[in-house]
C-alpha positions, 0 to 999 in steps of 0.5 A: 513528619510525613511530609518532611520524610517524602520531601527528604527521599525525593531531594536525596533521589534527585541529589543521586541522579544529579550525582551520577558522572554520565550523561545520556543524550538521545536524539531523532535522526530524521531529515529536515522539515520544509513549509509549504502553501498550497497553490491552486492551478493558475495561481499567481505569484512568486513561491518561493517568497510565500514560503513560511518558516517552520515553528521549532522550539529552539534551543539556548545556544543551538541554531537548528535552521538552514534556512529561513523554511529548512529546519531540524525539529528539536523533538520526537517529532511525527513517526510514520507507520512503516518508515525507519525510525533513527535515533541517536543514543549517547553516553558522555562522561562529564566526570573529572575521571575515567569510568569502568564497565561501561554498558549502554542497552536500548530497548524500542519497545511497542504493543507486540515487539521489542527491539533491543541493542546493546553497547559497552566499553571496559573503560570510558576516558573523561569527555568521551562518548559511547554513542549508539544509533537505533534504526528500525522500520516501524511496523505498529502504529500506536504507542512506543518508547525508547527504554534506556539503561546505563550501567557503569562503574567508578573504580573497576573494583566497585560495585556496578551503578545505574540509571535507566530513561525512558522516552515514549512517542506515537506512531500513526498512519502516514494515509487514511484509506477506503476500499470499495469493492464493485461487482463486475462480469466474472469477478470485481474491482476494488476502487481504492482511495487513498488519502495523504494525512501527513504535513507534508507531500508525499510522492506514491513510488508505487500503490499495488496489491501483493499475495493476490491468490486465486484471481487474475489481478491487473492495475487500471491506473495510468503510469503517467498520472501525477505521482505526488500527493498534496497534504490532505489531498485524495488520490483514486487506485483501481485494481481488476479481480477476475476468476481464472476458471470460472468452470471451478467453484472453489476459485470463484467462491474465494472472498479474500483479495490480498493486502494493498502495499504502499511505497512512498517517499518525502521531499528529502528522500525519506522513505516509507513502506507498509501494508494494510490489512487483508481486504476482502470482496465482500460483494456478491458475485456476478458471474456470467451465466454462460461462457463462449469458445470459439473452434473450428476457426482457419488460418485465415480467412478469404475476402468476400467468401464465407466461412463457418466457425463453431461457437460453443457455448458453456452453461457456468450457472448452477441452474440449467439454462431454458432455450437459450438464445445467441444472437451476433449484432453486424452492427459492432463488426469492423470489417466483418459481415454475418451472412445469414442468420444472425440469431439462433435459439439452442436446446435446453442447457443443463449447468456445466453442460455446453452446446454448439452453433455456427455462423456464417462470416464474410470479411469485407477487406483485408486485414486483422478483425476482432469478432464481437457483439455477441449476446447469450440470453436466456428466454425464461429469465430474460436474463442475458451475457454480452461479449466483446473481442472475443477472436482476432480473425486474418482476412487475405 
């Protein structure tokens, strides 16, 4: 008898949804699909002829292809985290007579948001349609779903009736992406790599950090590299961080780097944009022990005569710095010479504390010349700082 009352409720509830006088199509808006082989430097053969169709499941009666390797997918299909998700809604009256009170609401739902639009008509005339499309950036990755519910009514003084569906999809990550932090002289660089986890190539509009606080930040990629990724292929980004004042403690303890922000776009021009978490240097810092500012420079300097400059030298360590020892290497000057000594060892240098010296320089042609080869050590730790293109010089 059990058995016999539940078959009896679910017939009669399939009998009432089967019954009711309006129908709700809903459909992803997306752009085609196209299959592509890979094709290594210095293959052979035609391309276009190696292209393969797309697996699709059709529908009786609808072609969803362009061409033999062009076609729409009749499901959800993939959703990227951080491109738009379009998606067309309708409502169309397959009854023989006209329904009043027509409301639509549409709910896009995930873990932490929800998006809702809504949709009506007083009255729904037999074979029209109240058609909605949902568009909306997808910002979580995981699960979603499209919750849908339709209320009409059959005589405009009846009561209201409704039907509610529900669609649920993934959204994942359009790239898989390891940073790694590399300590460098007076700050590090983050070497990122970013990997294309989609079907399909993806060219990388631009690959850039962005709410970079309390370093100086710089790209050391080359603009004319290939901007196109293959599908599973790995692509390298380097970014320079360096501290603006290393005399601050507070801007060379900072640990937070910012948020890489990725733009890209499919074949077809569908666009994408999202960015990853907080990446932070993790590292040591590897300061220089000591900093270097030159004074007392002239205007210009004289072929053939020499001319004194002042090198200061600024202990940035919190530990004073026992005898140490500037040392210029005439090897790494161009058109440059050290008259004189080229070594010389200073007094005691406590922490933030500086000291000065003198060179004696002789330019040896005319022209713009850059001093460098310049070398602090530290004679009881041995530890030492070297630095390049320190100052452009004008020689006459």
């Amino acid at each position: 008898e059990l058995y016999i009352w539940v078959r009896a409720t679910l017939n009669k509830r399939m009998a009432t949804v089967e019954a009711h006088p309006i129908q709700l199509r809903v459909r992803r808006l997306n752009k085609p699909i196209i299959s592509m082989p890979s094709y290594s430097a210095g293959s052979e053969g035609d391309i276009l002829s190696d292209i393969q169709p797309c697996r699709s499941t059709s529908i009786a009666g609808v072609d969803n292809h362009f061409t033999d390797f062009l076609t729409l997918s009749n499901d959800v299909g993939t959703v990227y985290l951080g491109e738009k998700f379009r998606c067309y809604i309708a409502l169309h009256n397959i009854s023989k007579k006209t329904l009043f009170n027509v409301k639509l609401k549409v709910d896009l739902k995930s873990v932490d948001s929800n998006t809702t639009i809504e949709e009506n008509v007083e009255t729904l005339d037999i074979d029209n349609r109240l058609d909605k499309i949902l568009c909306e950036r997808v910002s979580e990755s995981g699960a979603h779903a499209i919750n849908c519910i339709c209320t009409y009514k059959i005589d405009p003084e009846g009561s209201t009736l409704n039907f509610r569906k529900c669609f649920n999809f993934q959204v994942v990550t359009p790239f898989s992406i390891n940073p790694k932090i590399v300590p460098i002289d007076n700050g590090c660089a983050c070497i990122v790599n970013i990997c294309n986890t989609t079907e399909n190539s993806l060219y990388m509009k631009s690959v850039e950090f962005e709410e970079v606080e309390n370093y100086i930040y710089e790209e050391n990629n080359d603009s004319t590299d290939e901007k196109t990724i293959r599908s599973g292929n790995l692509r390298q980004y380097v970014f320079i961080f360096k501290y603006p004042d290393l005399t601050d403690p507070s801007t060379n303890n900072n640990k937070v780097l910012g948020k890489i922000r990725i733009s890209w776009s499919s074949y077809f021009g569908e666009e994408g944009c999202y960015s990853t978490d907080i990446i932070e240097n993790k590292v040591p810092n590897r300061k220089r022990m000591v900093s270097l500012v030159i004074t007392d420079v002239p205007e210009f300097l004289e072929i053939g005569k020499p001319t004194d400059i002042t090198i200061s030298v600024i202990n940035m360590s919190r530990r004073k710095v026992i005898s140490p020892v500037v040392t210029i290497d005439n090897a790494k000057q161009d058109g440059l010479f050290i008259n004189g000594v080229i070594s010389k060892t200073l007094d005691e240098l406590p922490p933030g504390e500086q000291v000065q010296t003198s060179f004696s320089i002789i330019p040896v042609r005319k022209g713009v010349h850059t001093l460098s080869g310049v070398k602090v050590l530290d004679a009881y730790t041995q530890r030492s700082s070297e630095f390049s293109d320190i100052i452009d010089l004008l020689a006459k």
